[in-house]
DRENPA-3360 file (N, C-alpha, C; in nm, 2 decimals, always signed):
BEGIN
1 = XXXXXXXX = -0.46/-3.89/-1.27/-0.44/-4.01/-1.19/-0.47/-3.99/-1.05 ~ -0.59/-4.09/-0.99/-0.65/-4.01/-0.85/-0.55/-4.00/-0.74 ~ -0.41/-4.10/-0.71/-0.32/-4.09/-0.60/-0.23/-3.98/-0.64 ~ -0.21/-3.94/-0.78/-0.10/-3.86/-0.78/-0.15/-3.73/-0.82 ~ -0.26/-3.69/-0.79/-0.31/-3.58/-0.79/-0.26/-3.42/-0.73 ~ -0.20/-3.51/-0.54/-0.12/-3.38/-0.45/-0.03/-3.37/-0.51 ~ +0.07/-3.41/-0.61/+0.16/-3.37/-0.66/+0.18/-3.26/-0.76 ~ +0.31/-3.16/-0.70/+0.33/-3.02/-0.81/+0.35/-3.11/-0.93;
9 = XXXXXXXX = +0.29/-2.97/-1.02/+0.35/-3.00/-1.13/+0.47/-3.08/-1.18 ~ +0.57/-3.02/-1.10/+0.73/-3.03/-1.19/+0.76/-3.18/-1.15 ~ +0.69/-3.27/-1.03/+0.68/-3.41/-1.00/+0.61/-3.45/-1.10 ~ +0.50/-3.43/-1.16/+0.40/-3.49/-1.26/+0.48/-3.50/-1.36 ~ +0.56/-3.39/-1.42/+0.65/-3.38/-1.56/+0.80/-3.49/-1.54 ~ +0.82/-3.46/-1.42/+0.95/-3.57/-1.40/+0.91/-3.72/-1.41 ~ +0.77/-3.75/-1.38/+0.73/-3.91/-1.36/+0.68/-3.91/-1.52 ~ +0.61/-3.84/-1.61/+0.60/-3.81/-1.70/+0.71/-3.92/-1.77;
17 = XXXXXXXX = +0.83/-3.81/-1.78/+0.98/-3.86/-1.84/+1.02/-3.96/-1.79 ~ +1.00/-4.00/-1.69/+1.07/-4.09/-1.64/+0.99/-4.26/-1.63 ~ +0.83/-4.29/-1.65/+0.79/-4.43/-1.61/+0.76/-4.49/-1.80 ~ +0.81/-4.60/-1.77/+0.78/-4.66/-1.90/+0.67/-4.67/-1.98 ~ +0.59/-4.66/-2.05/+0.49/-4.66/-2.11/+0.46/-4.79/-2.21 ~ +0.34/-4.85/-2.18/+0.33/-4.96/-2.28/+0.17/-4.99/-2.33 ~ +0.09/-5.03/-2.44/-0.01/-5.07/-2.47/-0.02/-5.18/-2.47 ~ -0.16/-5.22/-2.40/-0.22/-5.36/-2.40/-0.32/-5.35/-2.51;
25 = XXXXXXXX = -0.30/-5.48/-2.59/-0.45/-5.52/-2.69/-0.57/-5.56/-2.54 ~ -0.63/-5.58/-2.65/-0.75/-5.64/-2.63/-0.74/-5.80/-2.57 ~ -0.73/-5.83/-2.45/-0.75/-5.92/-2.39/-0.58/-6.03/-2.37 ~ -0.51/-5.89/-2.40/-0.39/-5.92/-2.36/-0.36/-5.88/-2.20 ~ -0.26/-5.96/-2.17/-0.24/-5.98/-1.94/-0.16/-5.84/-2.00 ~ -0.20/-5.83/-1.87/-0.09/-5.70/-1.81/+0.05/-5.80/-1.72 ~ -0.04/-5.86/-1.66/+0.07/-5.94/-1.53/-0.05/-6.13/-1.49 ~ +0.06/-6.18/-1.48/-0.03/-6.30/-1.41/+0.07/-6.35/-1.29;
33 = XXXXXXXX = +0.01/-6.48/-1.21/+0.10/-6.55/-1.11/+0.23/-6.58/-1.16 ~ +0.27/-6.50/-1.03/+0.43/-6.54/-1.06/+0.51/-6.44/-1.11 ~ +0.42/-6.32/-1.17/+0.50/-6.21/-1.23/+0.56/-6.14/-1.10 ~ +0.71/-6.09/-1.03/+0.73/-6.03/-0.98/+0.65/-5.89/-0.96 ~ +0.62/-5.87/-0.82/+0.50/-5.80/-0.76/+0.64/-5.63/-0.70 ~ +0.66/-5.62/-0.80/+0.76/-5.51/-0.73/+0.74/-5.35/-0.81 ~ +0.62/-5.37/-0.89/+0.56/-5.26/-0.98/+0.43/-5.22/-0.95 ~ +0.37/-5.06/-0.98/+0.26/-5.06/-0.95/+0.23/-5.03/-1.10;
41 = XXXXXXXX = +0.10/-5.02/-1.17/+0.06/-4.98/-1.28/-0.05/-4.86/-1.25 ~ -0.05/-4.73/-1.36/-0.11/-4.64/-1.41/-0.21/-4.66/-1.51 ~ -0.28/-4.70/-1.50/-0.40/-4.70/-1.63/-0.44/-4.54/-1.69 ~ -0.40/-4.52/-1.83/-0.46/-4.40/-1.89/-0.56/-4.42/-1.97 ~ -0.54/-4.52/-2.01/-0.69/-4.51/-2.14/-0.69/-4.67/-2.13 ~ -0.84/-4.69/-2.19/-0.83/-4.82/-2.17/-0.94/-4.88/-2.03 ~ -1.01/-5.00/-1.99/-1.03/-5.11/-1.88/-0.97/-5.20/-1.87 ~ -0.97/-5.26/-1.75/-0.85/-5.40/-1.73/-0.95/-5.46/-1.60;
49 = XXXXXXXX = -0.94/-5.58/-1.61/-1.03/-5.65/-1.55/-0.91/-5.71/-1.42 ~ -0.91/-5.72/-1.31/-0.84/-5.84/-1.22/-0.87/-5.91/-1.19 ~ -0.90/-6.08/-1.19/-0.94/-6.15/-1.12/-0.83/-6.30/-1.11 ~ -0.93/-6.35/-1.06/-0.83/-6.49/-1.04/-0.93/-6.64/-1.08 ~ -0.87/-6.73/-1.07/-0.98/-6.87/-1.13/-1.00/-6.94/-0.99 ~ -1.12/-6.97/-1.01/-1.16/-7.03/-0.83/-1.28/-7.13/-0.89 ~ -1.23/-7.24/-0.86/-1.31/-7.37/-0.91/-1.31/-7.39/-1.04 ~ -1.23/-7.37/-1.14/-1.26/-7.38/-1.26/-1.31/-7.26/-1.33;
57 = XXXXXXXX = -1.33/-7.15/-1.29/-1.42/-7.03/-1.30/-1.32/-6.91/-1.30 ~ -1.37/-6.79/-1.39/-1.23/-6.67/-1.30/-1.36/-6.57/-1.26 ~ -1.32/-6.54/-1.13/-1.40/-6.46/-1.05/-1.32/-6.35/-1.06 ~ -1.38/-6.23/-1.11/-1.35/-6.12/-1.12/-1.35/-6.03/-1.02 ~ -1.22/-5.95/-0.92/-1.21/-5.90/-0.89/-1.26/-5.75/-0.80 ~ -1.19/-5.71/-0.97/-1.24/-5.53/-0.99/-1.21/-5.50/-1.14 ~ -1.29/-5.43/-1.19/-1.28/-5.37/-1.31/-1.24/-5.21/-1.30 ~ -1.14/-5.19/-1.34/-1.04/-5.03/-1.33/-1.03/-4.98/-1.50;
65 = XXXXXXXX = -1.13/-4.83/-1.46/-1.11/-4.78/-1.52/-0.98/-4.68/-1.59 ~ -0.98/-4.54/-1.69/-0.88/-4.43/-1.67/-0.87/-4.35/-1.54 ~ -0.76/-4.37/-1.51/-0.71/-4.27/-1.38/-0.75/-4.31/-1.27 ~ -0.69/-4.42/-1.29/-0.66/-4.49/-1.14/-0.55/-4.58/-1.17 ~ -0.52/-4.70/-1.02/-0.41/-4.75/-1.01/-0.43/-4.87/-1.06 ~ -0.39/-4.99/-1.06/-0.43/-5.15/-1.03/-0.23/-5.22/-1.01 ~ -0.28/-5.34/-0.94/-0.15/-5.41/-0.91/-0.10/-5.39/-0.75 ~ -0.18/-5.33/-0.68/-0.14/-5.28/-0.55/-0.05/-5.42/-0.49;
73 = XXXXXXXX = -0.04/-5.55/-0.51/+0.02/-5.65/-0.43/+0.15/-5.60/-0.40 ~ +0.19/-5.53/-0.47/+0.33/-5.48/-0.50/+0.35/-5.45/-0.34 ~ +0.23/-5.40/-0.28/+0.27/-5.31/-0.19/+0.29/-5.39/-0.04 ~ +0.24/-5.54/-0.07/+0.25/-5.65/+0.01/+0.41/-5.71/+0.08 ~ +0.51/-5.66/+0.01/+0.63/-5.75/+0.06/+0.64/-5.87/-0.07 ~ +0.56/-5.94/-0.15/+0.58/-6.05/-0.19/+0.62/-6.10/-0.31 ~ +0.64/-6.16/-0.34/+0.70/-6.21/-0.46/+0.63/-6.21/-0.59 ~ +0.49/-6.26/-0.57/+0.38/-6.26/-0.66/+0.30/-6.20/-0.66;
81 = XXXXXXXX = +0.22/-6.26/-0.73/+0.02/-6.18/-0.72/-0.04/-6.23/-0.64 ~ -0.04/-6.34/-0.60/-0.11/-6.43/-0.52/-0.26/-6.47/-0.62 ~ -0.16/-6.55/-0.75/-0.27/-6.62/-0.83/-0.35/-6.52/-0.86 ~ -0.31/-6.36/-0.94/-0.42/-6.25/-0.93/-0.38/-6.25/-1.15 ~ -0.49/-6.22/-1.23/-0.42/-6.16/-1.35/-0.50/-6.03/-1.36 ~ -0.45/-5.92/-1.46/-0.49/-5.83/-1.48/-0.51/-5.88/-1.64 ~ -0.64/-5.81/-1.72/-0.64/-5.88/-1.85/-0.69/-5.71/-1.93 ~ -0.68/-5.68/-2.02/-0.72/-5.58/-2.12/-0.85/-5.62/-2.14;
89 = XXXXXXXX = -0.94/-5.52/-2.10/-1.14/-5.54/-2.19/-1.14/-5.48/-2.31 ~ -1.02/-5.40/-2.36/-1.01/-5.35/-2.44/-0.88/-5.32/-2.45 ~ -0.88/-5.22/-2.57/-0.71/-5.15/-2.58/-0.68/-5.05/-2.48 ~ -0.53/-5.04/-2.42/-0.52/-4.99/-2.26/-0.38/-4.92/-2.28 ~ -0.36/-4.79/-2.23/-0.27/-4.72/-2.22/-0.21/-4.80/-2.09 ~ -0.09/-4.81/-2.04/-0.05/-4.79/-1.92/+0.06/-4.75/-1.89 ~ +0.09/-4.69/-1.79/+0.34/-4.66/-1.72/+0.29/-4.73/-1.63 ~ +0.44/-4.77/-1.60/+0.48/-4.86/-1.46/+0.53/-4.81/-1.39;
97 = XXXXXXXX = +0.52/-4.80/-1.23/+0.57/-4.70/-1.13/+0.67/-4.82/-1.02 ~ +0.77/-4.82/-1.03/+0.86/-4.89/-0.99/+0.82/-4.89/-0.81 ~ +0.87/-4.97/-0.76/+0.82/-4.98/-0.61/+0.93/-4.88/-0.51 ~ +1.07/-4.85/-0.57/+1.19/-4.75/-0.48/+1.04/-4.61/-0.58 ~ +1.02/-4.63/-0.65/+0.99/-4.45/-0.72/+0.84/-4.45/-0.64 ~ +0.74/-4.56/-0.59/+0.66/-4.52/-0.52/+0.67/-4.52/-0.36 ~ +0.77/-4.58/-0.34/+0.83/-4.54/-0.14/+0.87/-4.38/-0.13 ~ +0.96/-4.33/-0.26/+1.00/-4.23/-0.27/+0.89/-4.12/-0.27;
105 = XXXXXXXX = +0.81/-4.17/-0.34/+0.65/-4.06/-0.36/+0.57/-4.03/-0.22 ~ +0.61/-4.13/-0.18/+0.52/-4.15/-0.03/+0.61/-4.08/+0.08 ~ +0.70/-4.11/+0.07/+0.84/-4.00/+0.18/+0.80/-3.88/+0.16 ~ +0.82/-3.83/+0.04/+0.83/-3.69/+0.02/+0.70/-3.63/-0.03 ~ +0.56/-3.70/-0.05/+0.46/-3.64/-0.08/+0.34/-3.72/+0.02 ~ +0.34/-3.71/+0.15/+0.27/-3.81/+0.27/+0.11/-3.83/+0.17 ~ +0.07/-3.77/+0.15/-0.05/-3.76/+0.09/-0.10/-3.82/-0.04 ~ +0.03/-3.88/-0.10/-0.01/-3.99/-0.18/+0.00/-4.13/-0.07;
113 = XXXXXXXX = +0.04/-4.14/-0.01/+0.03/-4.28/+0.05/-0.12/-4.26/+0.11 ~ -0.12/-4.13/+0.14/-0.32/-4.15/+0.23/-0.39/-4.15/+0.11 ~ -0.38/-4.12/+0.01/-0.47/-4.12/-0.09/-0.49/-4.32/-0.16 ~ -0.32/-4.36/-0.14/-0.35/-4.49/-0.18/-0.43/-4.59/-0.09 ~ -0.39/-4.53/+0.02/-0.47/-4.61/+0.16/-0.64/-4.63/+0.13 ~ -0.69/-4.48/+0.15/-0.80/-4.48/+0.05/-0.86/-4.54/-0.01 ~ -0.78/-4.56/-0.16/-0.79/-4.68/-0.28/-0.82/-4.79/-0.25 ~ -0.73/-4.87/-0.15/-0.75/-5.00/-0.11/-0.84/-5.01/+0.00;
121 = XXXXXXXX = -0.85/-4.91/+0.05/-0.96/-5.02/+0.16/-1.09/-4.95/+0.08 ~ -1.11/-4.90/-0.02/-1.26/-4.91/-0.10/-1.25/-4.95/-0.18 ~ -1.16/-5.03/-0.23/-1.14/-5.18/-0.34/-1.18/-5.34/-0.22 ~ -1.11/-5.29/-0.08/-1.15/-5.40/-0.01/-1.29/-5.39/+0.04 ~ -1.38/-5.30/+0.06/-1.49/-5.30/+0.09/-1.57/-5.30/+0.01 ~ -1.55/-5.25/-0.19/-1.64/-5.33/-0.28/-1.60/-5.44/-0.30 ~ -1.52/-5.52/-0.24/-1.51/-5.69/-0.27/-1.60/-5.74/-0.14 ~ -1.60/-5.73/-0.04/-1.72/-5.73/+0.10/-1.85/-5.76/+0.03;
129 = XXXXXXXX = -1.88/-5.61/+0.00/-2.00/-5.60/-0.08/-2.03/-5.69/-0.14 ~ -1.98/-5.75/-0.26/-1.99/-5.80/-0.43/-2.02/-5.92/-0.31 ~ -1.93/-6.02/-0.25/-2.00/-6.10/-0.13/-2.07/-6.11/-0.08 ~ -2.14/-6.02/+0.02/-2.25/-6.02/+0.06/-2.33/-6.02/-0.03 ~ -2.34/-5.95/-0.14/-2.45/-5.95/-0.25/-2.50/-6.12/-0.31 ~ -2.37/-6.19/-0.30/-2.37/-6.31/-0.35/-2.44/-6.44/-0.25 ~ -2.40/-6.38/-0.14/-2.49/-6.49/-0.02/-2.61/-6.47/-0.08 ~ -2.72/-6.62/+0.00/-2.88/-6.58/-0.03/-2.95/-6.54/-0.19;
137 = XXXXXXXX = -2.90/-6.48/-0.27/-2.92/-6.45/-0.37/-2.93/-6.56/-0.54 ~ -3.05/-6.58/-0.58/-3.02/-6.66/-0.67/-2.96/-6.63/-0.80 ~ -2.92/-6.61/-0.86/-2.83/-6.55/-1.03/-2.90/-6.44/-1.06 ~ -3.04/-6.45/-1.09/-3.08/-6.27/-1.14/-3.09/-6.21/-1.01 ~ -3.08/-6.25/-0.85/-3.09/-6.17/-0.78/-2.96/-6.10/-0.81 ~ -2.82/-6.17/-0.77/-2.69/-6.11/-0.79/-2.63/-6.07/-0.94 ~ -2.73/-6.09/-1.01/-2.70/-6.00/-1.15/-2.78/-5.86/-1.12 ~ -2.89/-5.84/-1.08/-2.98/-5.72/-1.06/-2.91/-5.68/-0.96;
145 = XXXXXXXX = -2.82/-5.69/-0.86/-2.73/-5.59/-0.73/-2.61/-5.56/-0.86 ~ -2.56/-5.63/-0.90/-2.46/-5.61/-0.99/-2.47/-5.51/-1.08 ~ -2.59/-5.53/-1.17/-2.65/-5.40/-1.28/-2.64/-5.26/-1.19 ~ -2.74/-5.29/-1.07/-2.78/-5.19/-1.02/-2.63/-5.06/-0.98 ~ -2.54/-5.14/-0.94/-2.37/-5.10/-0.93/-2.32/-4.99/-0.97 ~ -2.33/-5.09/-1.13/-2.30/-5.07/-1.24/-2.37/-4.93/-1.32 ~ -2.49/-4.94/-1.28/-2.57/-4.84/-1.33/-2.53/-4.67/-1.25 ~ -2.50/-4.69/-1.13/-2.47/-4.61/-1.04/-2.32/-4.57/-1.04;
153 = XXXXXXXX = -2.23/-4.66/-1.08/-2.10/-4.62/-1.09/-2.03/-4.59/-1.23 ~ -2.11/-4.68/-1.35/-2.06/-4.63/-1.48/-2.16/-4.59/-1.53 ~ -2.29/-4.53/-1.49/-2.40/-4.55/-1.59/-2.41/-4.42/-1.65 ~ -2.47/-4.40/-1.80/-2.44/-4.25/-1.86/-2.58/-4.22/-1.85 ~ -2.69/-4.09/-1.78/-2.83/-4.10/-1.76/-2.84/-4.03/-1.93 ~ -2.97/-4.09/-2.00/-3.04/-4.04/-2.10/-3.22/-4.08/-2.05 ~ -3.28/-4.05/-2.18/-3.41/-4.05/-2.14/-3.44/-4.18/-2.08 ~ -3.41/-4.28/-2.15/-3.44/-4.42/-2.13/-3.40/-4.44/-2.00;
161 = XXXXXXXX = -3.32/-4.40/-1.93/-3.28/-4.47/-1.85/-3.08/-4.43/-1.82 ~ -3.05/-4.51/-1.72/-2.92/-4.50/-1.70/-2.85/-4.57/-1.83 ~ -2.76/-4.58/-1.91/-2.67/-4.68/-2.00/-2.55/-4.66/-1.97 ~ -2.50/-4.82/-1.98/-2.41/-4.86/-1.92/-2.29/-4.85/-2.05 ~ -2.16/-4.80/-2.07/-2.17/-4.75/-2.17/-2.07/-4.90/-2.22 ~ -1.98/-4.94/-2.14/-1.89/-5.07/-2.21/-1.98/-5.17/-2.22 ~ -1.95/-5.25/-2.34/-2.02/-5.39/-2.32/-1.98/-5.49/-2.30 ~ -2.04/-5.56/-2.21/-1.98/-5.66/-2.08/-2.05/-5.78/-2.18;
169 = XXXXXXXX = -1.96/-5.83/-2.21/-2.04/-5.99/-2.22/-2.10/-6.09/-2.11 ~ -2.19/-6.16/-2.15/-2.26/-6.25/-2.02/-2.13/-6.32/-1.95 ~ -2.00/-6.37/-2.06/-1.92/-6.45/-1.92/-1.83/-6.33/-1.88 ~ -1.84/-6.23/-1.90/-1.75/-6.13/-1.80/-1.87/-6.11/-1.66 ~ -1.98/-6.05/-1.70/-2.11/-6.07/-1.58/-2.08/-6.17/-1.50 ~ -2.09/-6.30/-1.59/-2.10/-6.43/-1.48/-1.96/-6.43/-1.42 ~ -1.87/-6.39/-1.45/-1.71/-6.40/-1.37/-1.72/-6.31/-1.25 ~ -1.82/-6.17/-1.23/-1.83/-6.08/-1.11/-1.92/-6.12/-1.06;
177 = XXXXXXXX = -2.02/-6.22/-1.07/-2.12/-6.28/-0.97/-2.10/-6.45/-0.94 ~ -2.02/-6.50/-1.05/-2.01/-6.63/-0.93/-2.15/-6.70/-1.02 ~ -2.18/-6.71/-1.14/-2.20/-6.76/-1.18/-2.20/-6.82/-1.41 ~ -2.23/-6.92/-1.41/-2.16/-6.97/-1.55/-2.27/-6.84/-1.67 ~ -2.21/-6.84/-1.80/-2.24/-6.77/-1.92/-2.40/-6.81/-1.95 ~ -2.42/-6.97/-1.92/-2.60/-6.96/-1.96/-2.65/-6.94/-1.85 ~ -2.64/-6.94/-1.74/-2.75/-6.84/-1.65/-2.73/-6.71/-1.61 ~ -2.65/-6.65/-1.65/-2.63/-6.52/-1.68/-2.73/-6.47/-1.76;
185 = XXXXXXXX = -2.77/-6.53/-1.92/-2.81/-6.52/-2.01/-2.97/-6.60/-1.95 ~ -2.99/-6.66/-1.87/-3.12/-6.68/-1.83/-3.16/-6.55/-1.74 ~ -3.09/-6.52/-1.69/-3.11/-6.44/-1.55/-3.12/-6.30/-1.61 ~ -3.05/-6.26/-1.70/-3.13/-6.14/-1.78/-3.20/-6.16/-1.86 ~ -3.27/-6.24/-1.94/-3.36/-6.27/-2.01/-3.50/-6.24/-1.88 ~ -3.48/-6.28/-1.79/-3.57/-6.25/-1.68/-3.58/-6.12/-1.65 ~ -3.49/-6.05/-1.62/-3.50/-5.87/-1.54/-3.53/-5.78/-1.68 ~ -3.51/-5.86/-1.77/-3.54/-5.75/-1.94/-3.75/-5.79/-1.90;
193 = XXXXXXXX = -3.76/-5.91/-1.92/-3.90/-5.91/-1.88/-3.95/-5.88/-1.78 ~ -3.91/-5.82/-1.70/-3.95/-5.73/-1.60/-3.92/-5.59/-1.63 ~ -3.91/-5.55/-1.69/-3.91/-5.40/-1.74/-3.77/-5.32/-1.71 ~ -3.71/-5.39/-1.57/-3.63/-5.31/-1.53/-3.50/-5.29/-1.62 ~ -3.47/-5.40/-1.69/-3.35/-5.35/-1.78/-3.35/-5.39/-1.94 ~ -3.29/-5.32/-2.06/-3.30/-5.34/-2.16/-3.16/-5.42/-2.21 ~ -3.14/-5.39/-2.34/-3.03/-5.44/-2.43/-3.04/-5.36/-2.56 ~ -2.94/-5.28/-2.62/-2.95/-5.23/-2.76/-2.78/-5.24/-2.80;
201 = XXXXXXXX = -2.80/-5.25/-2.86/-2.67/-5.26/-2.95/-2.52/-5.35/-2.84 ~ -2.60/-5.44/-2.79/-2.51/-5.50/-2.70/-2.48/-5.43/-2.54 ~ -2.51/-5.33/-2.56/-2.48/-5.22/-2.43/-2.61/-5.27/-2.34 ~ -2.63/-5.23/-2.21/-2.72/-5.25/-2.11/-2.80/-5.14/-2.09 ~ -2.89/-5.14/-2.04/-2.95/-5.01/-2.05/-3.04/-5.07/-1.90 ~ -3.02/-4.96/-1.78/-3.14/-4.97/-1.67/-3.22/-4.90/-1.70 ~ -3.30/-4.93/-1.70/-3.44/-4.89/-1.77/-3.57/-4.84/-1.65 ~ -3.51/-4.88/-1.56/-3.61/-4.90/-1.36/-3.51/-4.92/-1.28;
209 = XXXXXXXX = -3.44/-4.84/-1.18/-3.33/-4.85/-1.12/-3.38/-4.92/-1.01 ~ -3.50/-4.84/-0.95/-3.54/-4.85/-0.83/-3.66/-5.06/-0.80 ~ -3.66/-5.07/-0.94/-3.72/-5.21/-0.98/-3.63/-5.29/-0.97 ~ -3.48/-5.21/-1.03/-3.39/-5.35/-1.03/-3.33/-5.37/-0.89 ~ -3.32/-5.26/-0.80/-3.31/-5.29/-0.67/-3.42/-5.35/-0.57 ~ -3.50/-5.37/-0.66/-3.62/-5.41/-0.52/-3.57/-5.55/-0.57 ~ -3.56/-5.60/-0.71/-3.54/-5.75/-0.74/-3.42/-5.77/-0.66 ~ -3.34/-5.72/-0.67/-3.20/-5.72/-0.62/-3.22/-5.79/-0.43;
217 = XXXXXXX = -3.31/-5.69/-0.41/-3.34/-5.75/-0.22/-3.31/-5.64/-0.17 ~ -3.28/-5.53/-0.22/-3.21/-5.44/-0.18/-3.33/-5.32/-0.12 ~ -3.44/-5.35/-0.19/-3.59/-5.27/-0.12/-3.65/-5.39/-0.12 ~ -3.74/-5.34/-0.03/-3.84/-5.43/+0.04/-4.04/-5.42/-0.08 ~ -4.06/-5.50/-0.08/-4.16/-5.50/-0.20/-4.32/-5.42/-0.14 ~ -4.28/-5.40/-0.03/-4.39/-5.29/+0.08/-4.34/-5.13/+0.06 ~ -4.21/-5.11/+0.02/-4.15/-4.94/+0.00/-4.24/-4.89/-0.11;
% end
């Protein structure tokens, strides 16, 4: 777990015994508006998606993998999420780390609070990003910065190319760019005919990294 990493052992085995443990199905909440914000969550196995609905739409967040945190509002003072859910992309280990048991972590172990500090401000600067990507850009531009991400941050390299190894359906894509399920499904029907990315067994596959970033805007078509 990346924040609780400075921790000896015999803290690890005591939080061990001591935080609740519970399984999420598959596209079951973890937490929605209105759930008391006085818990943080541990993801062990498992993805969980956060977002919120904005115009009719749920604009997705962040997607958190094993071994890390999600639920940080907790750390806000407030009562809620501020209209945030957490959803299962699949089946999801998780413990709950009570908000006195993580003040207590942060007293006595300073180095998990800098490690969570960390966490959120490079949760708040890939939400910047995913924004800016989304200005100026028409659907396969902000699907091709998206891929490209994704390729870089989950991508497994084989011959073909980077593969992306979970499969994301077109309305999960369209929920992280700000756009609906059929131009998702137009917008890669386009970058697959451009060579730079494939499809096999539902998984993604970059096929041209450096192609999907030039579509992206992200290179200049003179590099």
């Amino acid at each position: 777990m990346d924040i609780l990493e400075p921790l000896p052992l015999e803290e690890i085995e005591r939080l061990n015994w001591r935080l609740p443990v519970f399984r999420l199905e598959r596209g079951e909440l973890c937490y929605a508006p209105g759930d008391p914000a006085d818990r943080l969550f541990l993801l062990h196995e498992g993805r969980v998606r956060l977002y919120k609905p904005v115009g009719g739409r749920e604009f997705t967040l962040a997607v958190v993998g094993p071994g890390t945190v999600f639920g940080e509002m907790s750390l806000t003072g407030g009562v809620g999420r501020q209209g945030a859910y957490a959803e299962a992309l699949e089946p999801a280990e998780v413990s709950v780390l009570g908000k006195e048991d993580l003040r207590r972590l942060i007293r006595e172990h300073p180095e998990v609070g800098i490690r969570l500090i960390t966490l959120l401000s490079r949760r708040l600067r890939d939400r910047e990003e995913r924004l800016a990507e989304m200005a100026g850009r028409d659907v396969a531009g902000r699907l091709a910065a998206l891929l490209a991400r994704l390729a870089e941050e989950e991508g497994v390299v084989t011959q073909e190319g980077y593969r992306i190894p979970f499969r994301y359906t077109h309305r999960q894509l369209g929920s992280m760019i700000g756009a609906n399920r059929e131009a998702v499904t137009k917008a890669l029907g386009r970058l697959q005919k451009s060579g730079a990315v494939a499809v096999s067994d539902r998984r993604l596959l970059v096929r041209d990294l450096g192609l999907l970033k030039k579509l992206a805007g992200y290179v200049s078509e003179d590099t």
